[in-house]
VEXDREN-2710 file (C-alpha; in Angstrom, 1 decimal):
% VEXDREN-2710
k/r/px/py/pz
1/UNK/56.5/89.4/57.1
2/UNK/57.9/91.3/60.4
3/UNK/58.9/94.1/58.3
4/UNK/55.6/94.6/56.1
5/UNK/53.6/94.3/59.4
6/UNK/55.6/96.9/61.2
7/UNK/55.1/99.2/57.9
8/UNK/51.4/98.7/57.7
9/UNK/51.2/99.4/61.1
10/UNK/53.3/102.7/61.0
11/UNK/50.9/104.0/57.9
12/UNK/47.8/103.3/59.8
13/UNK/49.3/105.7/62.6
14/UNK/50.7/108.1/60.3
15/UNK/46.9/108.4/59.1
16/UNK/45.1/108.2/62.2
17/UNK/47.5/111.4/64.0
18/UNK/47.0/113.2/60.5
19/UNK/43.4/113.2/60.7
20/UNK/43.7/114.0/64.7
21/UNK/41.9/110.9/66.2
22/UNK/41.7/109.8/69.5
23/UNK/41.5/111.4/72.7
24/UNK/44.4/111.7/75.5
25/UNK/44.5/110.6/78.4
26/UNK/45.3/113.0/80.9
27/UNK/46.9/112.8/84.0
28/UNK/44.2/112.3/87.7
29/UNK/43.9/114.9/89.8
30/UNK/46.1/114.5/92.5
31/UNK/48.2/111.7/91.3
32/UNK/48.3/108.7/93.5
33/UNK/51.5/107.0/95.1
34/UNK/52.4/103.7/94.5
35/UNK/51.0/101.4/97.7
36/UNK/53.2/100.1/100.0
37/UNK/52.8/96.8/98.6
38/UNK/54.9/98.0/95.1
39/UNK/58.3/96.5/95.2
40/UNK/61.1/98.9/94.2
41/UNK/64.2/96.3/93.2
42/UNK/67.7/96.5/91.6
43/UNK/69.2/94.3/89.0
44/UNK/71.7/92.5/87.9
45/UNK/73.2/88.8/86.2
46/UNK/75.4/86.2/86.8
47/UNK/77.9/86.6/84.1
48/UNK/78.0/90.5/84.0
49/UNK/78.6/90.9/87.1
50/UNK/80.6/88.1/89.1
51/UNK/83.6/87.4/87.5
52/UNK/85.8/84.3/87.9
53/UNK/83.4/82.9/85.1
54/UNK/83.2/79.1/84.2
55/UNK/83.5/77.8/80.8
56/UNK/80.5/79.5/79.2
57/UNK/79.0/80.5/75.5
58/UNK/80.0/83.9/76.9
59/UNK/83.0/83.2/78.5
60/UNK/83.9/82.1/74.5
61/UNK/81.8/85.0/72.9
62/UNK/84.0/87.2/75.5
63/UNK/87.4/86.1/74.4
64/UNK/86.8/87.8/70.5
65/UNK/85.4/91.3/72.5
66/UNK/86.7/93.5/75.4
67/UNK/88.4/91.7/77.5
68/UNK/86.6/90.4/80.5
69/UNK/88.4/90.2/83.5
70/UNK/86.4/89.8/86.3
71/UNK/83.9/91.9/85.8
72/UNK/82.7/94.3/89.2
73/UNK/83.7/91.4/90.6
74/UNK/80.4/90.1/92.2
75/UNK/81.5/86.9/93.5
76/UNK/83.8/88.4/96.3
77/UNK/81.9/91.7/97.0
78/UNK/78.2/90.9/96.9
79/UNK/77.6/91.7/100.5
80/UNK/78.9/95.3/99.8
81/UNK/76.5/95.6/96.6
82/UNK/73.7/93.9/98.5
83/UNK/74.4/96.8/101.2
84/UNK/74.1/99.2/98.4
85/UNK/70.8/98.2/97.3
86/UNK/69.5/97.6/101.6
87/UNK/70.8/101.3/101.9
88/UNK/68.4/102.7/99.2
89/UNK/65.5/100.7/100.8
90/UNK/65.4/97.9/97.9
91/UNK/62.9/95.2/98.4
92/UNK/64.0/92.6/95.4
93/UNK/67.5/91.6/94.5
94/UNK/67.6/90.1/91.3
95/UNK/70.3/87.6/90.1
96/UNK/70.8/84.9/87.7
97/UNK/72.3/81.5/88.8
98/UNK/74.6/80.2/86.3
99/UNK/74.3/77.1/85.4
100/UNK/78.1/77.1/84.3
101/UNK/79.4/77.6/87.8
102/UNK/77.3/74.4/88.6
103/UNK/77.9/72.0/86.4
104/UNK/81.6/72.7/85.0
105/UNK/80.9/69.1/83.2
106/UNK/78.3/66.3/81.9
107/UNK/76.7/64.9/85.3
108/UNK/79.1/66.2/87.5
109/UNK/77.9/69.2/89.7
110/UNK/80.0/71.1/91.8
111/UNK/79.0/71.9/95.8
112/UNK/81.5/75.0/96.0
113/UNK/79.1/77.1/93.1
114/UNK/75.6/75.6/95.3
115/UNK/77.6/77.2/98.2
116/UNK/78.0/80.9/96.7
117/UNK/74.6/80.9/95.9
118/UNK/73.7/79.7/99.3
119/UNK/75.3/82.7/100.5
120/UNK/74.2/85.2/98.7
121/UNK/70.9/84.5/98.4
122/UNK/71.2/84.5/102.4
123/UNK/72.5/87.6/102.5
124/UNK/69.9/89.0/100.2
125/UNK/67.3/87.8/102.8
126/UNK/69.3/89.1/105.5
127/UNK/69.1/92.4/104.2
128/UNK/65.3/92.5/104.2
129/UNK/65.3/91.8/100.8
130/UNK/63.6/89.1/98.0
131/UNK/65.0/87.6/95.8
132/UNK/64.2/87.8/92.0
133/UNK/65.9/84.2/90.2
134/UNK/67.1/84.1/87.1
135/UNK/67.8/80.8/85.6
136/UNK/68.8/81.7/82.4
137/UNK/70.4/85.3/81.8
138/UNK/72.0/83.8/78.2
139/UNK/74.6/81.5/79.4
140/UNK/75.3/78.1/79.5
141/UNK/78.0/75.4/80.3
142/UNK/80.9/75.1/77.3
143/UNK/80.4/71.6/77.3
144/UNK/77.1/72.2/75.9
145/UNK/78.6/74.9/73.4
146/UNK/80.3/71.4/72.5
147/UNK/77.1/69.2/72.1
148/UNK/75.6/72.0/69.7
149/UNK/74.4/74.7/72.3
150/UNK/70.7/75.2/71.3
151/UNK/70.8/73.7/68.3
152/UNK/70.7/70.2/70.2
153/UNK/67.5/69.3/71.2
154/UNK/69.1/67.1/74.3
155/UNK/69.9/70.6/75.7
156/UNK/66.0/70.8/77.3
157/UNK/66.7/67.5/79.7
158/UNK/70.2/69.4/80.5
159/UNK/68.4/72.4/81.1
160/UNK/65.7/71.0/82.9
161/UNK/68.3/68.6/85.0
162/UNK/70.4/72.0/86.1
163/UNK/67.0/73.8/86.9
164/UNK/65.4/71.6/88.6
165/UNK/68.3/71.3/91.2
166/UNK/68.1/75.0/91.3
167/UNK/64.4/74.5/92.3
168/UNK/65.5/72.4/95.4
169/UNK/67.9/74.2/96.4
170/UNK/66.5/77.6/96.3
171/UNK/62.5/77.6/96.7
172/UNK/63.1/77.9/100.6
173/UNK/64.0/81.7/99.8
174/UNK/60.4/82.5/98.4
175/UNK/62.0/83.9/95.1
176/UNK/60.4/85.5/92.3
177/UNK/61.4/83.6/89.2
178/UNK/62.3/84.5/86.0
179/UNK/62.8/81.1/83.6
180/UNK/64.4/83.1/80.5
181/UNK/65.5/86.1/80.2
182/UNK/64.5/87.9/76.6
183/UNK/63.9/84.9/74.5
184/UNK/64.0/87.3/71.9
185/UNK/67.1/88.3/72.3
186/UNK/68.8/85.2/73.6
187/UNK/68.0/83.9/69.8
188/UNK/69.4/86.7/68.2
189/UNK/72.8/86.6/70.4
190/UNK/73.3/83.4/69.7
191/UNK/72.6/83.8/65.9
192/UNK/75.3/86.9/66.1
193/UNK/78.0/85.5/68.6
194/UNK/77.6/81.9/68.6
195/UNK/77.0/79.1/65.9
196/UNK/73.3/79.4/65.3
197/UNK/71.9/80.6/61.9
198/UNK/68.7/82.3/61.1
199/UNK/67.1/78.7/60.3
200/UNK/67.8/77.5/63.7
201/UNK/65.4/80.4/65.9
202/UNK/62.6/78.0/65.1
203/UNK/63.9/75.4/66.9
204/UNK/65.4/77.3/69.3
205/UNK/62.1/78.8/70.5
206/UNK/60.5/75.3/70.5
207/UNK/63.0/74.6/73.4
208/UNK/62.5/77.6/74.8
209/UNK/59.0/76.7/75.2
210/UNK/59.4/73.4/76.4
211/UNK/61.7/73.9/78.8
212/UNK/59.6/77.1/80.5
213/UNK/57.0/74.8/80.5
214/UNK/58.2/72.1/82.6
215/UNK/59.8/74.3/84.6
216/UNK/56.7/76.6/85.1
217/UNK/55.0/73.5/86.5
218/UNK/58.2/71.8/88.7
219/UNK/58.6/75.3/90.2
220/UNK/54.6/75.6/91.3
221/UNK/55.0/71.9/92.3
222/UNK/57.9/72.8/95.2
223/UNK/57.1/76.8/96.2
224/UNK/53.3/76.9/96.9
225/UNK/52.1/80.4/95.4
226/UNK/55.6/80.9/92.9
227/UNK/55.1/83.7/91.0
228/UNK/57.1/82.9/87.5
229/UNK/57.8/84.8/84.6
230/UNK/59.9/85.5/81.9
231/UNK/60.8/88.5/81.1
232/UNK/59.9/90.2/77.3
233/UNK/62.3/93.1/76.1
234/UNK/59.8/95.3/74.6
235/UNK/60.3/95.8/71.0
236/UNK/58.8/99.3/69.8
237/UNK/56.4/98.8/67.2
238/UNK/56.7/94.8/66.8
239/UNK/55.9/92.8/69.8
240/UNK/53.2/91.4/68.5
241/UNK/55.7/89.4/66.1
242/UNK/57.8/88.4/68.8
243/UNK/54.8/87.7/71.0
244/UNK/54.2/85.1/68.6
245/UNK/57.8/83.2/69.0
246/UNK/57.6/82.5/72.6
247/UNK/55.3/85.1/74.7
248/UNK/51.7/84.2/73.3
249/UNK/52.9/80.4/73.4
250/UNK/53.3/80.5/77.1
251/UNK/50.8/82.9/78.3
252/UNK/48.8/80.2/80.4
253/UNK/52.0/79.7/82.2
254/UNK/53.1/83.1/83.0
255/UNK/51.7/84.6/86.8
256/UNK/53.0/87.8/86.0
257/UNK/54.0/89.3/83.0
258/UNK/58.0/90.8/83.4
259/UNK/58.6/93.6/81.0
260/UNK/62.4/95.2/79.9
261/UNK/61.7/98.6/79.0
262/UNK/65.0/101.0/77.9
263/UNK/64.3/102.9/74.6
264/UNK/61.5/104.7/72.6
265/UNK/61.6/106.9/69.7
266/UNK/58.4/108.6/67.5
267/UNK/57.1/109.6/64.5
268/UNK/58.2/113.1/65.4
269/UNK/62.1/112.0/66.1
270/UNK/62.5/109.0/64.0
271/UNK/66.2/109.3/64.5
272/UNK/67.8/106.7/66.9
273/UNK/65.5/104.0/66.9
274/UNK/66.0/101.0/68.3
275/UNK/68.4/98.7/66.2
276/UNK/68.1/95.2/66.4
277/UNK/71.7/95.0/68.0
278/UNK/73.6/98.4/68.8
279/UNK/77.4/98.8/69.7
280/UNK/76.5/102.5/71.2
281/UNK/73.4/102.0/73.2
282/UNK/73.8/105.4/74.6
283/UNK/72.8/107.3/71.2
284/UNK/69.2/105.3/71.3
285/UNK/66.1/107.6/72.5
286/UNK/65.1/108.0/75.7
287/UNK/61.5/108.2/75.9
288/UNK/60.3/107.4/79.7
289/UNK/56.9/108.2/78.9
290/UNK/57.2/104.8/76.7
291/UNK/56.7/102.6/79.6
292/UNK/53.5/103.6/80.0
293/UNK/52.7/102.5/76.5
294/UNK/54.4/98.7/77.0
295/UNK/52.6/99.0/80.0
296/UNK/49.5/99.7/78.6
297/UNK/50.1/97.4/75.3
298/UNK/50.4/94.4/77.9
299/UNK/47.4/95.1/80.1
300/UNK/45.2/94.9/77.1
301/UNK/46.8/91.7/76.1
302/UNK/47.0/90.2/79.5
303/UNK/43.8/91.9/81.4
304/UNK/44.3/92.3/85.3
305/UNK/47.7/90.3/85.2
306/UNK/50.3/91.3/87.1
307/UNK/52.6/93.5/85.8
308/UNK/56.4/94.2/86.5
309/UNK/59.2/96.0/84.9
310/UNK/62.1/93.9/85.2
311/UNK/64.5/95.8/83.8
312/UNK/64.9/100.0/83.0
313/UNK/67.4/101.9/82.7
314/UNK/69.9/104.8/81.1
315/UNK/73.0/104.1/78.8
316/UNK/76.0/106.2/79.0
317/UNK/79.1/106.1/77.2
318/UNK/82.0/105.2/80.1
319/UNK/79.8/107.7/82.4
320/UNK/80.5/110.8/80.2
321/UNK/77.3/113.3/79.5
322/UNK/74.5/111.9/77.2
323/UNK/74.6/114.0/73.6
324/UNK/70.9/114.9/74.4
325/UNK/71.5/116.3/78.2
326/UNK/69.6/113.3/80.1
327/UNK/71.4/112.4/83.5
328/UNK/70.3/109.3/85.2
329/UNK/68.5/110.6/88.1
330/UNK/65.8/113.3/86.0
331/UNK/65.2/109.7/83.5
332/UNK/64.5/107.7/87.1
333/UNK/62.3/110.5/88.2
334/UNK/60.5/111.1/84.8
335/UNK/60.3/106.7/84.2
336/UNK/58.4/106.8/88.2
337/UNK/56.2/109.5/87.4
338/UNK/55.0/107.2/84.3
339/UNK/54.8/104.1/86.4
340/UNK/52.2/106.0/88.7
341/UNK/50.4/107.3/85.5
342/UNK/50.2/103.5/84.6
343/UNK/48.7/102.3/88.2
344/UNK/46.5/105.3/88.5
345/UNK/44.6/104.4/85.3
346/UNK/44.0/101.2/86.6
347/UNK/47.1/99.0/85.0
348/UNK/48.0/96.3/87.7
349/UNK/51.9/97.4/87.8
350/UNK/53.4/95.6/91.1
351/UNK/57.0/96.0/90.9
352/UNK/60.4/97.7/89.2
353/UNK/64.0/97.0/89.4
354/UNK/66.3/99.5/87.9
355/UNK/68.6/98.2/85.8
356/UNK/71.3/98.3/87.2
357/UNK/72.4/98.3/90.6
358/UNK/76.4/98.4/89.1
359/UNK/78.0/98.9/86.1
360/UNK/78.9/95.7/84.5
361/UNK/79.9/93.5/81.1
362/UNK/77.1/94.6/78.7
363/UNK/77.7/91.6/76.4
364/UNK/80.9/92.3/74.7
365/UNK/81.8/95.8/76.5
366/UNK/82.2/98.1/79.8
367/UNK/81.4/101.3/77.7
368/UNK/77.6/101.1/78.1
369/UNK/77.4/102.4/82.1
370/UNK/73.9/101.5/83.4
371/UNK/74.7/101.4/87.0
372/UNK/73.2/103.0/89.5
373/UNK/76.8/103.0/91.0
374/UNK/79.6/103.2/88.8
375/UNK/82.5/101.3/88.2
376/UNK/85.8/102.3/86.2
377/UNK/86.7/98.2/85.5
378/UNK/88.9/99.5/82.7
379/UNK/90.4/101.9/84.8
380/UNK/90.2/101.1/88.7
381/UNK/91.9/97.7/90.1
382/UNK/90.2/98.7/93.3
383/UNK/86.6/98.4/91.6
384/UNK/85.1/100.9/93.9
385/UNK/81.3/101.5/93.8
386/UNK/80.9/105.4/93.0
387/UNK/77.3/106.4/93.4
388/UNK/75.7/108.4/90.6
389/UNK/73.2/110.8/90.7
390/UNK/70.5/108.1/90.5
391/UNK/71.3/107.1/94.1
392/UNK/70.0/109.8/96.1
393/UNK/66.7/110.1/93.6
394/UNK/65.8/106.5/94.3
395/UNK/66.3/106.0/97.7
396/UNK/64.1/109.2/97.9
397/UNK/61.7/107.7/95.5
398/UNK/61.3/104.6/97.5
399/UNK/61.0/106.2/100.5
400/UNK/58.2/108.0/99.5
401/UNK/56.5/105.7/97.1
402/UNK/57.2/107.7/94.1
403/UNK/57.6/111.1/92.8
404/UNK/55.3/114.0/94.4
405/UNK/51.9/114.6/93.0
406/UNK/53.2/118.1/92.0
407/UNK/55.7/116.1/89.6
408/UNK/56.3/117.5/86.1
409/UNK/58.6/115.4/84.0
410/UNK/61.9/117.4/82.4
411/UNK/60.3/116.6/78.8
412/UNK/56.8/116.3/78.1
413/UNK/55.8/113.3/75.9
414/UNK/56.8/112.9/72.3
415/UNK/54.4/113.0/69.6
416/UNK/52.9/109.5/68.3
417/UNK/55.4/107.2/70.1
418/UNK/56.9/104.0/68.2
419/UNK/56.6/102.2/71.6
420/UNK/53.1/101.2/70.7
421/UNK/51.5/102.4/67.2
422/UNK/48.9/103.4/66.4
423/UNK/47.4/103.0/70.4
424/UNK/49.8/105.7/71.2
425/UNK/48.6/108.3/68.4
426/UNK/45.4/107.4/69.2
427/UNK/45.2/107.9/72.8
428/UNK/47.9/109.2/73.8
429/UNK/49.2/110.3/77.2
430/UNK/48.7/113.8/78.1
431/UNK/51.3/115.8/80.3
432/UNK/50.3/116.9/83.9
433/UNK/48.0/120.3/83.4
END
């Protein structure tokens, strides 16, 4: 059904660019800067980054893929990464809690994992900073792996249990909350690492739902004016259909609508497209001009909501030059320019976090480098933080409140983007005049 949707929709945009329809939309004289009220942020999760993991799905998953280690190592040097992100003016700080490092068993939580979190979401406040909370980056305790995982439908009082002792503990900070992150995706991991089949993403989404729900309301209940999300990795061309499996069912309790925006292709360069699951993430297309579209795409489906990008970011392989010349800090600079193209034409954009503020375990691997400081974990005991390129561009870009008006991104926008079709052959985005 996904797959004859997504055609139908591709020959309706393959028609409506042949016959030239539509009109662009060009860029505002002058182009605006973000207002000071836009919150520039970093990312980052629990079990990518911290090391010294508890029995986890992914500490499991882990032990048949590169070998994990301890990650960047998180746990012990969050105050110098938390410095990293204060020193580049970074307003939101966003971690996962892990529910693992919590609750190593069945009813029995431990004080020493509250305690970390205690201190570093200190820390993050002590830096000027907000916190963004995930409570569910993927991972969860083995001794649910043991009870079925997700598969189990007593894993929603569990989940909820964990949760709401998060809630408690943590609503004093005045987080931002994300409840799942990529439902989508969490699904699909756990069908191709762990011991779900096809048959059971029904199910799984159910709970998904359920459990967001509750949440959703315990949350409200104990921080007065939450703002709660979770966060949908845009899929070009389909997200309608995955929408439909957890997005559109909790749309009455979403404040703000959290977007993951990395890759874009067209009709004009087909080639790397985005894969359901890629070992190389590096050789996907790079189209910054794309987050306009899922911007756009969710403002019609969500009028005047708030909007955020949650996660964005560039792929490299172990650091070394991207086969089609894009470095980090000209993607940054050309993904900004976009975002103010978005809030200029009225879209109610409110924040980004850059994806990430280190390198870290991308699910299986340290190849894929996202960080906006590097680290050789392969390669370094030391695990220094070496700043990229990216560094100097957004702490300029967050000074400022974005890139000049002047701004011309390095590549003008591709021809009938995949990100959203046909809206994008339609009326598609212009480059500056």
């Amino acid at each position: 059904m996904v797959g004859s949707r997504i055609a139908a929709t591709l020959f309706a945009a393959v028609v409506a660019c042949s016959a030239g329809a539509g009109v662009g939309v060009a860029e505002p004289a002058g182009l605006p800067l973000l207002e000071s009220s836009f919150l520039w942020g970093v990312a980052s999760s629990g079990f990518q980054s911290e090391g010294h993991a508890a029995d986890s799905n992914w500490s499991r998953y882990a032990a048949s893929r590169e070998a994990y280690g301890d990650s960047v190592d998180f746990f012990h040097r969050y105050r110098e990464d938390i410095g990293l992100a204060r020193d580049m003016g970074v307003e939101v700080y966003r971690i996962s809690v892990e529910w693992s490092r919590l609750q190593p068993r069945p009813g029995e939580w431990d004080e020493r994992g509250f305690r970390f979190y205690d201190d570093v979401l200190a820390a993050i406040r002590a830096a000027g900073m907000r916190p963004m909370l995930t409570l569910d980056h993927w991972v969860y305790p083995g001794w649910e792996v043991d009870r079925g995982g997700w598969r189990n439908p007593g894993i929603v009082a569990d989940w909820l249990a964990n949760a709401r002792k998060v809630v408690d503990r943590y609503a004093r900070f005045d987080p931002l909350w994300v409840t799942f992150n990529e439902p989508a995706f969490y699904s699909m991991h756990e069908v191709r690492m762990g011991n779900m089949g096809v048959g059971d993403i029904p199910a799984l989404n159910d709970r998904l739902v359920a459990a967001h729900d509750a949440v959703y309301d315990y949350i409200h209940a104990r921080q007065p004016g939450a703002m709660v999300t979770s966060n949908v990795a845009f899929a070009a061309s389909a997200q309608a259909a995955t929408d439909a499996l957890f997005e559109d069912r909790v749309a009455a309790k979403l404040d703000y609508i959290g977007i993951d925006y990395y890759y874009g292709t067209s009709l004009a360069h087909p080639e790397g497209s985005n894969p359901v699951a890629a070992d190389a993430p590096w050789e996907l297309s790079i189209t910054p001009e794309g987050i306009y579209y899922a911007l756009r795409y969710f403002d019609r489906k969500f009028p005047g909501k708030p909007l955020y990008i949650v996660e964005n970011g560039m792929p490299t392989d172990n650091g070394k030059p991207r086969a089609d010349g894009w470095d980090r800090a000209d993607d940054l600079r050309d993904t900004v320019y976009w975002l103010q193209r978005a809030r200029a034409d009225g879209m109610n954009v409110i924040g980004y976090n850059y994806w990430s503020i280190t390198d870290n375990y991308e699910w299986g691997s340290y190849a894929p480098r996202y960080g906006l400081y590097t680290v050789d974990v392969a390669t370094d005991p030391s695990l220094t933080r070496r700043p990229t390129d990216a560094v100097p561009a957004y702490r300029d870009i967050i000074a400022r409140g974005g890139v000049p008006a002047d701004y011309h991104p390095t590549r003008p926008p591709v021809w009938c983007s995949m990100v959203d079709l046909p809206s994008s052959c339609l009326t598609p985005v212009l480059p500056p005049r």
